[in-house]
Each structure stands twice: as C-alpha cells, then as structure tokens.
C-alpha angles and dihedrals in degrees: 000000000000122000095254093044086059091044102059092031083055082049095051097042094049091060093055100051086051094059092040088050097062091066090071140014085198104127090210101056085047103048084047090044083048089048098048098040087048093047096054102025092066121040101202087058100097102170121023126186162100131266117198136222099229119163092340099304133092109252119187109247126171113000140153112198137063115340102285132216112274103217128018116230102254111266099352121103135028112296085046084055098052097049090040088054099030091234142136104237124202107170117189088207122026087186086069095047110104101243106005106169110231111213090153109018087207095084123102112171126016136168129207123212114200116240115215132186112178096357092297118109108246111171131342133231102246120185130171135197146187097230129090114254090349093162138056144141103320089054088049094052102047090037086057091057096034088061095045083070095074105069097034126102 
C-alpha cells in the first residue's frame, strides 16, 4: 500500500474508532473494537492484538487472527523488547530478530505500539504480517494515536 493511500485509510479509520469509543470507557471493548477495526481495515495486518502486562508477566488479551501464544516468555521476543527497551519495534523480518517468538510461524514482520495508563506502561499493539517490512513511520504514527484511545475518556 503507498504511502498517501495509508495515510488517509489510517485517517478514516481513525474517525470511526473515536465515535465508537465514546460508547464505552471500558479498556477491554475498546482494545477488542481496535483489534477488530485494525485486522480487517488493512489487508496486509495478519494477526492484531494486545498483549497485557498481568502479574509481570505478558498475557494475550483482545485479538482477531490465528490462535495466538498465552503467555510471552518473560523478556524474549518483540513485544518484550519493546517494553524492556521503552520503544516503539518495527522489525522487516521477524526470522532475523534474536529470540522472536514464533506463535505462527507465518509471520514475517510485526510492530509493537506500547500501551500506557497512567504513564506506566500497561499492554502493547502487536501485528503481525506475512509480508516482508510491512510496516514504517506512517503505521507508527496513526497506531500511537489509535491506542491512546483506550484509556481516554
């Protein structure tokens, strides 16, 4: 997908998430709402969902795609990555990346968005697709905004 036609699908379906977010402040309807919206607005997401921070440890929440793994292995993988290191990740081939965790082997690039409530970090954004370096700069500045929606009112 070019770069301007993102760009406006990000817009649109930013609009539509706002309006459906004001019918409930509930964290977990809107991470599912985000997940669904995400999964079948973009054709290259494969896999779309959040993984918590539950007890220490990362716990699968809201989700569309292939069965995903329960719990991450603590401080392996991508999303671990990402909250270890407080960064956003987009990797172009998960297949290179020390210690992906492989719960569809399938997937070849993925990013993960940190999730923060109260300026903790509390879950991530993690899709996944099976195309080589599907994501960049334009999906990391529309899924930012898109997961601040969660915990706003």
């Amino acid at each position: 997908m070019d770069k301007k036609r993102k760009t406006e699908r990000y817009k649109r379906v930013i609009i539509q998430i706002k309006e459906l977010m004001q019918e409930t402040t509930d964290p977990f309807a809107r991470m599912s709402t985000i997940a669904s919206i995400l999964h079948h607005k973009f054709d290259y997401f494969f896999w779309t969902g959040f993984y918590r921070l539950v007890n220490g440890e990362l716990t699968v929440g809201c989700y569309q795609g292939s069965v995903a793994c329960l719990v991450l292995a603590k401080h392996k993988g991508v999303c671990w990555i990402a909250i270890d290191q407080k960064k956003i990740q987009i990797i172009p081939d998960v297949h290179k990346f020390p210690g992906h965790i492989a719960c569809d082997s399938r997937s070849i690039s993925e990013i993960v968005i940190l999730i923060y409530k109260d300026k903790e970090i509390v879950a991530v954004l993690d899709v996944d697709s099976k195309e080589l370096d599907s994501f960049d700069e334009i999906d990391t500045k529309y899924l930012e905004i898109i997961v601040e929606m969660i915990y706003t009112s």
